[in-house]
C-alpha positions in Angstrom: -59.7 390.3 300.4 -56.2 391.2 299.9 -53.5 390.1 297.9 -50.1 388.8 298.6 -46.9 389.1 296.5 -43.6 386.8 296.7 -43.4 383.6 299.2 -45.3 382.8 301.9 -43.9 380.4 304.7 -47.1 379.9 307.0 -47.5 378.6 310.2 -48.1 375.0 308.4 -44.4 374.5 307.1 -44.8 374.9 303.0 -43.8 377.9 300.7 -46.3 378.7 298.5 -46.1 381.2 295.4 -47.8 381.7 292.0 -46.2 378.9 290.7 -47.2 376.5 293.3 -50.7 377.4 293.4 -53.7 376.7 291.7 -56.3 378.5 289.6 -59.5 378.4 291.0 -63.3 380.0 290.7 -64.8 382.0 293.6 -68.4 380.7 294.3 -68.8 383.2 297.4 -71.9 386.1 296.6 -70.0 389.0 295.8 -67.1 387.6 294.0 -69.1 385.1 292.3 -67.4 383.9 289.0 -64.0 385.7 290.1 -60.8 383.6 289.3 -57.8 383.6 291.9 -54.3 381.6 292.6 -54.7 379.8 296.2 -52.8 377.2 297.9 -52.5 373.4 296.7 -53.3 372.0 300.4 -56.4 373.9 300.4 -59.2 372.1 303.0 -55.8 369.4 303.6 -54.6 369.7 307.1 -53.8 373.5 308.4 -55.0 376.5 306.3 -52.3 378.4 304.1 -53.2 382.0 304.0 -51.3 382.4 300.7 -54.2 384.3 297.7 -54.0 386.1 294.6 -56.9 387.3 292.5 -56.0 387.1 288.6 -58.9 389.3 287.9 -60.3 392.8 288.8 -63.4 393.3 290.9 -66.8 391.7 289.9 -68.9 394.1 287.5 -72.5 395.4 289.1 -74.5 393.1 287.0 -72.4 390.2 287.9 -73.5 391.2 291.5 -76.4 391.9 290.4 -76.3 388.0 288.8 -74.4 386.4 291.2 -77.2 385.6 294.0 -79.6 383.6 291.2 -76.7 381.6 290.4 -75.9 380.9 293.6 -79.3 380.4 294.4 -79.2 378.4 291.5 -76.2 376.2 292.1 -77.8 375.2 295.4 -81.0 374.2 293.7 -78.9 371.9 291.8 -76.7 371.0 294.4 -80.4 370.0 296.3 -81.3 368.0 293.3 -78.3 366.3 293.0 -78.8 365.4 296.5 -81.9 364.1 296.2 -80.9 362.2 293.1 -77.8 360.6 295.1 -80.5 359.8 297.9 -82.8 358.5 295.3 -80.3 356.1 294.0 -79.1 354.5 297.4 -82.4 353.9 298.1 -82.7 352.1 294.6 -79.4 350.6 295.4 -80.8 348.9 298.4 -83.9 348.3 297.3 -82.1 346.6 294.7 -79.4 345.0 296.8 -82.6 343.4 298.8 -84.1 342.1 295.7 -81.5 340.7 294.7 -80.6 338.9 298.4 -84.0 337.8 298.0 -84.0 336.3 294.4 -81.2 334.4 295.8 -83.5 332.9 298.9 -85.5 332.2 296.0 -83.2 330.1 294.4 -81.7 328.5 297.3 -85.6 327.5 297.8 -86.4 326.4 294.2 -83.0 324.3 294.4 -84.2 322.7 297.8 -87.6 322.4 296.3 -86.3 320.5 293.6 -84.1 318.1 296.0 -87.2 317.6 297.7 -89.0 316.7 294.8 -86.6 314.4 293.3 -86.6 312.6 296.6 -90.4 311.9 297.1 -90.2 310.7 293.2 -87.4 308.6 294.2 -89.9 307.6 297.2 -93.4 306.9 295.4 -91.0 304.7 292.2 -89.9 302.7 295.4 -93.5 302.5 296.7 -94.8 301.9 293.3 -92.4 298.4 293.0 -93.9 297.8 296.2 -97.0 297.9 295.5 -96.6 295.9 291.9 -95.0 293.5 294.0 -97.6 293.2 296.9 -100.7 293.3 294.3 -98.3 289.8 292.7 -97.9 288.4 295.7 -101.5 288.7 296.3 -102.5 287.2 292.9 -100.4 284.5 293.9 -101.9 283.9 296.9 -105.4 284.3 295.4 -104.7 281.4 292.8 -103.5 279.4 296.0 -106.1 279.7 298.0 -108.5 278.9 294.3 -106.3 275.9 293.5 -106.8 274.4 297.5 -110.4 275.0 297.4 -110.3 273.3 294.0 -108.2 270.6 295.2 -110.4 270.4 298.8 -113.8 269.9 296.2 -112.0 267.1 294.1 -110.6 265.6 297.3 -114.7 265.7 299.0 -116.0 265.0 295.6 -113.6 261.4 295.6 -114.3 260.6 299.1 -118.2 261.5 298.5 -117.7 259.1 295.4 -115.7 256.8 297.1 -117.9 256.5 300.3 -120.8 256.0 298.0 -119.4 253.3 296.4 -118.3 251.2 299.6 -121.7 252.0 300.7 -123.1 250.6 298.0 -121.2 247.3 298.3 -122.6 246.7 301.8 -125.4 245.0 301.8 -128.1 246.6 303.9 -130.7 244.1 305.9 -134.1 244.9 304.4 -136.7 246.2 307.0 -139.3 245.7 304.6 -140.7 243.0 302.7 
């Protein structure tokens, strides 16, 4: 790669410079680790051509280094992947509990209306019933005290009858 000195006015309208620029780290394989000045509106709209490395080359054993790390960086960048993935799918799975521990209490508060109204229902049938098993005392006692009376009423006319019977005297068949 080569270096630039002074301003640079590219094709995407700005002026960049050492001073403008930022410090950055080199993650490519054989200038892993290397630091260098590059433009501020790096991967933002056009590309800027402007570089500068601050350093010299990369040493043999950092060549000689530089592909584990990098083989280890993506090894953690796969991890970190999977992690993310693990934890939207823990996210949803715990978005979905928790849509459904709210159907559980929109059910259990329903539940409960119901509830309340069927013992609303049974008190109402339970007067009724207190009031259907008096009314049916009362109309057993009736229906005791008329037979009662009906027995005393036969009983008198029976006694009553007898006695005008007795009064009338019979001719005598017999000698």
């Amino acid at each position: 790669m080569s270096s630039l000195s002074g301003n640079f006015s590219g094709s995407c309208g700005h002026m960049c410079n050492e001073q403008t620029c930022v410090l950055r780290t080199s993650l490519s394989l054989y200038n892993f680790g290397r630091r260098f000045l590059g433009c501020s509106r790096y991967k933002v709209g056009p590309k800027c051509p402007f570089f500068v490395w601050l350093d010299n080359l990369t040493c043999p054993r950092g060549n000689e280094t530089a592909p584990l790390a990098v083989e280890r960086m993506s090894g953690l960048q796969s991890a970190l992947q999977l992690a993310n993935e693990r934890e939207m799918a823990a996210l949803e799975t715990a978005e979905e509990a928790r849509q459904m521990a709210e159907k559980a209490l929109e059910e259990d508060a329903k539940a409960k209306e119901r509830e309340r109204k069927a013992r609303a229902v049974c008190a109402k049938a339970k007067e009724k019933a207190m009031f259907a098993e008096e009314k049916q005392r009362m109309w057993k006692f009736a229906c005791i005290l008329s037979w009662i009376f009906f027995v005393i009423v036969m009983l008198l006319l029976l006694y009553i009858g007898s006695i005008e019977f007795s009064r009338v005297k019979r001719p005598r068949l017999l000698p």
